[in-house]
Structures are given as C-alpha cells and as structure tokens.
N, C-alpha and C positions, 0 to 999 in steps of 0.2 A: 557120240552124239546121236542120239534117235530123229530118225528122219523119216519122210514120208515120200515112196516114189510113185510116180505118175510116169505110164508109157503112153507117147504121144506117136502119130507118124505123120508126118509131115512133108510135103513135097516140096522144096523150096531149098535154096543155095543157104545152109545153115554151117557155120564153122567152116569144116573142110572138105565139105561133100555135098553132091546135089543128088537130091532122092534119098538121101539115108535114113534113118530109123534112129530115133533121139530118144533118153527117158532124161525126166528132169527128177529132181531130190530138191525137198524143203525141208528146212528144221522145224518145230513146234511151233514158231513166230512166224511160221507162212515163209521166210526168206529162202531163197532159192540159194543151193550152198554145192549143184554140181548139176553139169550135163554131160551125160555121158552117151557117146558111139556105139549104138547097137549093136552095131554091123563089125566095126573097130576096137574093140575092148580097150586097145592101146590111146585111144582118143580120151581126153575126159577131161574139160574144163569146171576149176574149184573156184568157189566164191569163199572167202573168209573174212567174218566181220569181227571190228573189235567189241567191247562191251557196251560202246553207245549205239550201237549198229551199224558204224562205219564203215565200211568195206576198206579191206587193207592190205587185201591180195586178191586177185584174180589171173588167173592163166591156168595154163597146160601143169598139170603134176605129174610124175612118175612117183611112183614106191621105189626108190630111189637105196642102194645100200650104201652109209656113209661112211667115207676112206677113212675121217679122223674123228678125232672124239671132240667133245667140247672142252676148253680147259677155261677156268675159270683165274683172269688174271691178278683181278686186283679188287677187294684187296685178298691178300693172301692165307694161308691159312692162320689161324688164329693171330692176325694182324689188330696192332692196337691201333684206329682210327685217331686221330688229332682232330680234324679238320669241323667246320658246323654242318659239312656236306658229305653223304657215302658213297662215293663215284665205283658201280658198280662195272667192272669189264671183263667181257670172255671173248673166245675164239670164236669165229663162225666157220665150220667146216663147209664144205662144196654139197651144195645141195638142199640146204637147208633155206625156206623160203621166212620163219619168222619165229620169236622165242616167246615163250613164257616163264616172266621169273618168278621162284617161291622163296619166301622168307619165314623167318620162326622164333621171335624174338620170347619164346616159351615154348612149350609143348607142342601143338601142333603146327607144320606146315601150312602157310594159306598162299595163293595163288595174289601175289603183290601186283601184277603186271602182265597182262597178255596180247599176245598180236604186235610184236617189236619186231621190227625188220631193221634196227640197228642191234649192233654186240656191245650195246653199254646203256647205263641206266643212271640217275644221280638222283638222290633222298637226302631229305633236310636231319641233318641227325637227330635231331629234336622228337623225329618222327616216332622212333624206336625206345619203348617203355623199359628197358633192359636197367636192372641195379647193379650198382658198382659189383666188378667184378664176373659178371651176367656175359654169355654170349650170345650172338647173333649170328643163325645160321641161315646160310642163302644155295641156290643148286637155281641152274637155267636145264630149260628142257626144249630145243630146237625141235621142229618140223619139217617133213616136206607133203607131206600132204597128213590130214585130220588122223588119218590111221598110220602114217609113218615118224618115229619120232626118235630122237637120241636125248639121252640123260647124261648130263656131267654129273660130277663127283658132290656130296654134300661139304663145303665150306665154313669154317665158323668166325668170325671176328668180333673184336671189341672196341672197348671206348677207352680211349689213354687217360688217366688222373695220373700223374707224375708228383704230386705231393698227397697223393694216397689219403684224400681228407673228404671221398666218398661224393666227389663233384668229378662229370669229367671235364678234360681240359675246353672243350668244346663250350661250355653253359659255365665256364669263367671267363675266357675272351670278352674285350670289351668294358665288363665291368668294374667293381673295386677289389671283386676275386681276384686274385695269381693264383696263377697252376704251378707257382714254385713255390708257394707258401699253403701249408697246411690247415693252418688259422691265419688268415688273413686279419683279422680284427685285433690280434691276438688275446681274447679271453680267455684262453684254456679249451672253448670248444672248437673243434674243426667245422669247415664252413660246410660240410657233408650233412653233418649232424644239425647244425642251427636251421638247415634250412626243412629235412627232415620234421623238423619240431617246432617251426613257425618261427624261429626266431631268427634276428636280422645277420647275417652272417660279415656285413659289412661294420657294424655297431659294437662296439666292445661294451656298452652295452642299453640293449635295446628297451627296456622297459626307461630308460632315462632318472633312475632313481640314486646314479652315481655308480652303481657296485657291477663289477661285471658278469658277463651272462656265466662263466663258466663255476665262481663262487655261489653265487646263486643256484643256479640246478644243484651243483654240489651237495649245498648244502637246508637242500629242500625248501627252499625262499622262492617267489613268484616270477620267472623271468621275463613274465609280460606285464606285469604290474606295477609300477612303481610302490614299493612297501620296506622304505630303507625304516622308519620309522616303527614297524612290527618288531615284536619281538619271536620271532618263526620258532623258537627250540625253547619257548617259557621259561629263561634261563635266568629272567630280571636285564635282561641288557639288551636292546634295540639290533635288529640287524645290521644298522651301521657300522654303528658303534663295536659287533663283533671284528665286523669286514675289517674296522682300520686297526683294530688288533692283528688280525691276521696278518696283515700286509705290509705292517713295520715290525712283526717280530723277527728279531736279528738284526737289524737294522742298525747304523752308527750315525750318532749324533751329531748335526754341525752346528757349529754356532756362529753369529755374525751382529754386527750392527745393520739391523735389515728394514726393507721394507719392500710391499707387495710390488712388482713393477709390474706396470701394466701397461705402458706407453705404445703407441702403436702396433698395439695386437690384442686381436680379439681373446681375449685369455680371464680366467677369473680363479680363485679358489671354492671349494664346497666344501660345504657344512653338514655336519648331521641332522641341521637342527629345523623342525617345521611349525612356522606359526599356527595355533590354535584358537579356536574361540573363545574357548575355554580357561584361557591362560592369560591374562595381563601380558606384553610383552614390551622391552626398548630395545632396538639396533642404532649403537652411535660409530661413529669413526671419522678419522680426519684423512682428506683428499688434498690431493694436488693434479688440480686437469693441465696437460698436458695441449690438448688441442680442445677446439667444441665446435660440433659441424650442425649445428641442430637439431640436433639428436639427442632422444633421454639418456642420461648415464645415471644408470641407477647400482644400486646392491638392493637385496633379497629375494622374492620370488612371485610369483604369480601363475597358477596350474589350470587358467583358464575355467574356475570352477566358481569366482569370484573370490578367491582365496589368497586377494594380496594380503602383501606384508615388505614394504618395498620403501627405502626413502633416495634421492639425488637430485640431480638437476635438469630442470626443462629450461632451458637458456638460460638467462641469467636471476629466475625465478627456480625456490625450492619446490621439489614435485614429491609426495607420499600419497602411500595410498595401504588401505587397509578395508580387509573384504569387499564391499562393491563400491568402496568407496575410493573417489580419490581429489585432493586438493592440493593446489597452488599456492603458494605465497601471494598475499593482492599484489606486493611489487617487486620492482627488480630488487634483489637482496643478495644476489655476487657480487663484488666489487675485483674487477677486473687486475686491481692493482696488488690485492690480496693471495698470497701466491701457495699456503695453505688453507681450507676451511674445514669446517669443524661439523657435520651435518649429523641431526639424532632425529630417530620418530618413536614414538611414544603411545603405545594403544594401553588403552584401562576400559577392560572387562565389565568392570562394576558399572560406572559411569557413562559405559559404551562412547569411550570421548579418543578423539588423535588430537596429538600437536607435535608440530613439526621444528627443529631449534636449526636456528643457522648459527655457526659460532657461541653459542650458549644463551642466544635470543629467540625466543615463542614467536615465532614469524609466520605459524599455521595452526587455525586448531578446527577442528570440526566435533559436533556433537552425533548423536542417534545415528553412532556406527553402526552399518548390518552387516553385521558378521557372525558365518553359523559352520561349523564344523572345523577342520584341518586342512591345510597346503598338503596334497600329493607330492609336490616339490618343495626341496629341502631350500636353504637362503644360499643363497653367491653371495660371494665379497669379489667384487670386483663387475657385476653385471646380476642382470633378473633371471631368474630361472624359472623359463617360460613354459608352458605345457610339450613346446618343441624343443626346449635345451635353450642354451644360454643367448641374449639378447639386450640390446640396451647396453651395451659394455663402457667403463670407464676409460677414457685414455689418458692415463696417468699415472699416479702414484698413489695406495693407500697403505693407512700403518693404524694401529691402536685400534682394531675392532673389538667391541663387545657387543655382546648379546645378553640381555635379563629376562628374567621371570615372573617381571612385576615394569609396572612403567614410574620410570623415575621422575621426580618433580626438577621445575624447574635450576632449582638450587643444587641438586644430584649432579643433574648435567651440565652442571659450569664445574664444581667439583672434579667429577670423575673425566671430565674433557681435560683436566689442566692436572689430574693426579690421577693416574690410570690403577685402578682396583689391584687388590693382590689375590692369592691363591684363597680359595674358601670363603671367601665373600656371600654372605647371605644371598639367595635370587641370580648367583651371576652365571650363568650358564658356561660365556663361553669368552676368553679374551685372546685376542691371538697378536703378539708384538713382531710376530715372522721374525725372531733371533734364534729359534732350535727349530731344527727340519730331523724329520727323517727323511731321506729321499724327495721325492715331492709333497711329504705327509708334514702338515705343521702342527708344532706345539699347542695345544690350549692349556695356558696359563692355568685357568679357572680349576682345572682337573687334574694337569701333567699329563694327558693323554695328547699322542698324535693323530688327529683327528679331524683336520681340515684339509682335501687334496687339493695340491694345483695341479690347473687342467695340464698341465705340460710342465717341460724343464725350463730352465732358466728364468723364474718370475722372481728371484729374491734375491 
C-alpha cells in the first residue's frame, strides 16, 4: 500500500515513552495506518481498515515468522457442495492478526473478503455463476502486519447434481425439482436443459398445447407456443395428430363397455381439435353429474383470446358460449330427477347464430355471433381449456361425444343423441364411446385413430 510519512516530534507521554520521536504514515485517503518509535524501531502501532473504512485491527505488530501454515478445512479439495450455503473454514496459525479470502469462480482470482479476524466465512451458493460440472477455486491469505503475510494452498470445489440433469442439488431443494430425478416433469427433457432454454422444467408440458416439451423440441414444434394445431414438417397432418401417432405406436388395445369417469377429480380428456371462425361447428354428449357446487361444468375450451367454444351447466340453467359470446338458458332446464342429460351447442358460420339443446330441446339460441379467428387451446371433454389449463371440471360421468364440422339442426341432434354416428360420416370429426384405449389414448370412432388423451390413469 503506498503511503505517505510525516516526522513529527513531540514532547508528550505518547504510547510508551515520554519525549520520544514519532513518525506517523497515511494511506491515500488521509487514514492514518501506523505510528512508529523513532527512537525504538521495535515499537510500531498498525491501524487496519476494512473496505467501508472500518477499523478492524489496531495494536502492536511484529514481522512475525509463522510456525504453521494455513490449511484450508472445508470444504475440501474438489469437494462436491450440497448445501444452499458454502461454509468456508481454515486454520488460523499463531500470529496472524486477520485474513483475506480470494475466490475464482473462472479465470481470475478476485479478493471476495478482506479484513476477517474469524477462520471461517459462509456464501449463499446462489452466489457463484459456476455451470454444471464448473469449479470453484478459493485460497485465504493471513497477515500479521500489511507487509507480513502467509498464503495457504489453492483449493477447488463444486456443486453436487446427483441426477446429473445440469441443476445442482442446491436450486432443486424446495421446489417440484428432485435431485434424484433427472426429468422431474418427465418429458424427455432434463430439468438442466428446460431451464437453460426458458422452458418450465416442472411442466411436462409448458406451452399448454397438450404435447410434451421434450417431443416438441424434438421435433422442431414451438415449445413455448401452443401450435398443436400446426402442421410443423408440411407433412398434411397437424402436430397433434402426429404426436398421438407417436405415442400409441405399439401400443395394445383394450376394450370395454366404458365410459369417461370423472367423478370427484379434477381430470378431463384432450382433443386435437380447435374451434375456428371459419368453420361451422357442433359439440354434443350425454352427462351424468355426480355432484354440483355452483360451479360451471363445462367441456370445450376458451384461450382467453375470446375464442370460446364451450357448452354445460351453470346451476340448473344450460351455459354456451362461442367467441365473445356467451348465453344462458332463460330458465332452469336440469331436472334434478333426471339422472343422465343430453347437452349439444351448435355454431353456424354462415348465419353467425348459437343454440344450445338440452336433451334434444333448443333451450338457447343467440344471433350476430363475434367470432374472428382460431382457439389456441384445443376442446376438453370433461372440462374447459382455459388459457391456464384445464378448468370448470365436470364431476361425473360422460360418454358419446361428438364433434362436427358443420352445425347440426335441430332434428340432427335428437337423431344422433338417441343413434350415435358411425365411422365416415360426412362433417364428423370426432366420436369417442371410450370402449378401445390405448393406454390413456382413446379411440375416435370417426377415424380409428387414437387420439384423445386422458389427463391421467384410471378415468374409464
């Protein structure tokens, strides 16, 4: 340190002598950092501040030769840390009045901490920019006075990931990360990698378009975008609709006398399929609610964009709604005693008109629908599919859904509610009787494609 001295003489009981001959030393900032004995060479009081200019030693120094060296305790050499904290510890030999630690989480050395008069240090691990597999190297260097000093040995450690999925276990703690699990989500990507590349490592998958994040990167689809509905590889076939090929081939077929259950759990099936403006459409099916807390229970979707397409029940009135619109039944029209019903909504394009059927009766109809693009989000059966994920859930039982490509008249929908469509049916998109699964993948009638997933096991 460059200092500046000033010899003073002074007559006066100063330290340890009366009459003596003093010179004093400043650093650059004026701070007085030693007075030293003219007369006494061996005399010589140190001042030492830390970085705010706190003074953090003062007394008598000797040039002192040190008996031991510093050893550097914990953590050890290439030590893999766990913890959210890096409890650093070393030795303090005899003689040494205060340390400075240096760390080097790259290339160079920087001076982390100076002016410690304790032999230990603690850092939030968070602190340190190091990537997986990256070390962190640390060395303390003890003093006893400015110009005397000892140097320990340089140290390296790291950060533990025990499921080696480029998180360490530290910045998993707490959350929906395991540090015993590689993919936590389980998409196929590690939660190392999702978070790398913005996407949600908790989320199997994160753009909310049904398909999971690790397919999607895969196979060059948008993993922040909801685009089940694209066709990414111009192949003639919608990315869903690849996805659920993918995902039942090999697959072995069950068959049953079935139907959706959805009774006291938030649970639904997904579809490929997204209302449009552009397209005439009907969604019918027959329920059976199980409980009603006064809450919508709907099927279809809604992407926050004004892009309903949605029919069920708001208490004991039918509730549809299609683009910004939505209507009620004028009256109650569930009959409580009634232990299946029968609910269809019905949008025409041409006409821009909704009507809504309870049991194969026109119980809603609205004119000068505004409705202008595509749903982001594809239809639920069993719940709405919301811009956040599924919502509005049924609690109960549905069977016979269909979906068209035209909206069916009144007469259609008594018909096809009481004789459910076959295979090839002009306009029919989609019929699903949940009697063949693959796995969680169900049947559509309409195609022989498996093609609708439930959210989970056990719903049929």
């Amino acid at each position: 340190m460059k200092s500046l001295s000033l010899f003073i003489i002074v007559l006066m009981f100063v330290g340890k002598a009366y009459g003596s001959s003093y010179s004093f030393e400043y650093d650059l900032l004026g701070r007085l950092i030693a007075i030293n004995n003219v007369e006494h060479a061996s005399e010589k009081s140190t001042y030492i501040y830390d970085g705010a200019g706190n003074v953090i030693y003062s007394g008598d120094i000797d040039n002192v030769a040190f008996s031991d060296p510093i050893l550097l305790l914990s953590p050890l050499m290439n030590e893999e840390v766990q913890t959210d904290t890096v409890r650093l510890t070393w030795s303090k030999p005899s003689g040494v009045k205060f340390f400075d630690v240096y760390i080097s989480d790259g290339n160079e050395s920087t001076k982390y901490k100076s002016g410690l008069q304790e032999s230990k240090l603690i850092i939030p691990s968070d602190y340190f920019s190091v990537t997986s597999g990256e070390k962190v190297k640390w060395k303390v260097v003890g003093y006893s006075s400015l110009e005397n000093s000892i140097e320990s040995l340089v140290y390296e450690f790291g950060f533990s990931d025990k499921d080696n999925d480029g998180l360490y276990d530290f910045q998993e703690s707490g959350g929906c990360n395991s540090f015993d699990d590689f993919d936590s989500d389980n998409d196929g990507l590690s939660d190392g990698f999702e978070i790398e590349n913005g996407f949600d490592p908790c989320l199997f998958d994160t753009d909310g378009d049904g398909i999971s994040d690790g397919y999607e990167f895969t196979n060059l689809s948008d993993v922040l975008l909801a685009d089940s509905w694209v066709d990414s590889n111009s192949n003639g076939k919608s990315n869903w609709y690849e996805y659920a090929d993918h995902e039942t081939s090999g697959l072995n077929v069950s068959i049953g006398d079935r139907v959706l259950e959805l009774r006291d759990s938030e649970s639904y099936a997904l579809t490929g399929i997204h209302a449009d403006s552009n397209s005439s459409m009907t969604l019918m099916y027959w329920v059976m609610h199980h409980g009603y807390d006064g809450e919508y229970q709907l099927s279809g979707s809604r992407d926050g964009g004004d892009h309903r397409f949605y029919v069920g029940r708001n208490g004991s009135k039918l509730i549809a709604g299609v683009g910004k619109n939505i209507g009620n039944s004028p009256q109650d029209t569930f009959n409580p005693s009634v232990i299946w019903n029968h609910v269809t909504v019905t949008y025409d394009k041409d006409s821009k008109s909704l009507h809504g059927y309870l049991n194969g009766i026109n119980v809603l109809s609205k004119s000068n629908i505004d409705f202008k693009g595509n749903s982001a989000r594809s239809l639920l059966i069993g719940a709405m599919n919301n811009s956040f994920g599924g919502a509005f859930y049924i609690n109960g039982q549905v069977d016979d859904v269909q979906v068209w490509s035209r909206a069916l008249s009144g007469s259609e929908v008594q018909g096809y509610m009481l004789t459910p469509p076959v295979a090839g049916e002009a306009d029919l998109l989609a019929y699903y009787d949940f009697s063949r699964a693959k796995g969680r993948w169900v049947e559509n009638v309409a195609t022989g494609a498996f093609d609708a997933l439930l959210s989970e096991d056990g719903l049929l």
